[in-house]
C-alpha positions as CSV (number, residue, x, y, z in Angstrom):
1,X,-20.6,17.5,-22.1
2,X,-18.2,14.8,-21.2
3,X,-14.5,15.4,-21.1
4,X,-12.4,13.8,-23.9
5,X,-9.0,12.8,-22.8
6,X,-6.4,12.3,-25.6
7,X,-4.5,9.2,-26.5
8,X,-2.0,7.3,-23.9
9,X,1.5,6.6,-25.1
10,X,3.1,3.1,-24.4
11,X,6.8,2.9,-23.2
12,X,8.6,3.2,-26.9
13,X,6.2,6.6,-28.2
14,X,3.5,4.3,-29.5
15,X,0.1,5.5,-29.3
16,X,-2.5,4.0,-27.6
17,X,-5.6,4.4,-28.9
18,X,-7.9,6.9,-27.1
19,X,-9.4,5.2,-23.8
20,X,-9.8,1.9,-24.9
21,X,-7.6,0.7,-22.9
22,X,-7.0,-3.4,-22.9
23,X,-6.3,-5.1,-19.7
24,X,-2.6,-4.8,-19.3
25,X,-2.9,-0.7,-18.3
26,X,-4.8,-1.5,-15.4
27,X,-2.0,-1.7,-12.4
28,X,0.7,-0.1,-14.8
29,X,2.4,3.2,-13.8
30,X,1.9,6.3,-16.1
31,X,3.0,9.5,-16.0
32,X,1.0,12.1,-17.1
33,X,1.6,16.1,-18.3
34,X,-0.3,18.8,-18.7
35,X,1.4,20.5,-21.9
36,X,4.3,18.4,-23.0
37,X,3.3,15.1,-25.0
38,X,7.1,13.4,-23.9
39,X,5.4,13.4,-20.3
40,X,9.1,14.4,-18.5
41,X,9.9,12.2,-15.2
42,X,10.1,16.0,-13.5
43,X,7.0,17.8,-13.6
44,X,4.8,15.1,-14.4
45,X,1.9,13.2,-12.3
46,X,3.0,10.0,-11.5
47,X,-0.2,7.4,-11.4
48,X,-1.3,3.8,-11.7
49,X,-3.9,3.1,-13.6
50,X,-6.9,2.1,-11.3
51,X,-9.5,1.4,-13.9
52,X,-11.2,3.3,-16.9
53,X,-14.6,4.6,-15.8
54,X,-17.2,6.8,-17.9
55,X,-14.2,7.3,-19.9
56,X,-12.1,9.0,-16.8
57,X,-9.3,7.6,-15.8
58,X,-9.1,6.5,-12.1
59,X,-6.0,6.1,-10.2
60,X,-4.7,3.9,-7.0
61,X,-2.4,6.1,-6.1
62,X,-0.4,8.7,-7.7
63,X,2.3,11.7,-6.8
64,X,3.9,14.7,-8.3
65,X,7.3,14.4,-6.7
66,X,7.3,10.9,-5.4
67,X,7.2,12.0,-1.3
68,X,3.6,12.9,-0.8
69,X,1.1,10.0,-2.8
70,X,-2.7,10.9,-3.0
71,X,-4.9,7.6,-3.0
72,X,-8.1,6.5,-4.9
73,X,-9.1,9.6,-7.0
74,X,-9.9,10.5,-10.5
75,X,-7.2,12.1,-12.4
76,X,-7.3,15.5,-12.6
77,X,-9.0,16.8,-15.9
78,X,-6.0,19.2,-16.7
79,X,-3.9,16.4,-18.1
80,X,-3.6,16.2,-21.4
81,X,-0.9,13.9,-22.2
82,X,0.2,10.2,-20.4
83,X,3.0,7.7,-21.0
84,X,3.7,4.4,-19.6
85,X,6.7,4.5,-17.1
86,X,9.7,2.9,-18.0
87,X,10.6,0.0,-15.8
88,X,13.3,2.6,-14.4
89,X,10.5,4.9,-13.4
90,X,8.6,2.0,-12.1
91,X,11.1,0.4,-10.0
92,X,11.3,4.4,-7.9
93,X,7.4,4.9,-7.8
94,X,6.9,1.5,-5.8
95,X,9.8,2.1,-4.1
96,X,9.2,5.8,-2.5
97,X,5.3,4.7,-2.3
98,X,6.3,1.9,0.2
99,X,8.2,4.5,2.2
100,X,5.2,6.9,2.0
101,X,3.3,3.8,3.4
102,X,6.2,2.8,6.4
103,X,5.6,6.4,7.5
104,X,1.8,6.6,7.8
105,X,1.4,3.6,10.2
């Protein structure tokens, strides 16, 4: 039986309808919850959207506390709930990612 993952919400609460995503999510940051649909900056999986595959959501890179980033995976089934990150949120993602980078070299 294949997982069902609910629907995404864009930046301003609007839903997006369940996985059929268009070609603007792919490369756009989300954050993602497990119980709590507003998807807080604390507490949440940070992730951008990879691609859509078999109706999983892959990721190029995401983190729960923007120091340690995991890279290429599937997100993990337990979310439940995803938002698209304000351009705030976005500007701190690719900025701690590229420090996570500096560091690994």
């Amino acid at each position: 039986m294949k997982e069902q993952l609910p629907p995404l919400t864009g930046p301003e609460g609007a839903p997006i309808p369940e996985i059929s995503f268009d070609a603007t999510a792919v490369g756009e940051l989300y954050l993602f919850h497990t119980t709590d649909p507003h998807c807080p900056s604390e507490g949440s999986l940070w992730g951008v959207v990879d691609r859509i595959e078999e109706r999983r959501i892959r990721l190029e890179s995401s983190s729960e506390d923007l120091r340690l980033f995991r890279l290429w995976h599937p997100l993990p089934a337990i979310y439940r709930y995803g938002r698209q990150a304000t351009r705030a949120e976005l500007r701190d993602y690719f900025v701690q990612l590229a420090c996570f980078e500096c560091g690994r070299s």
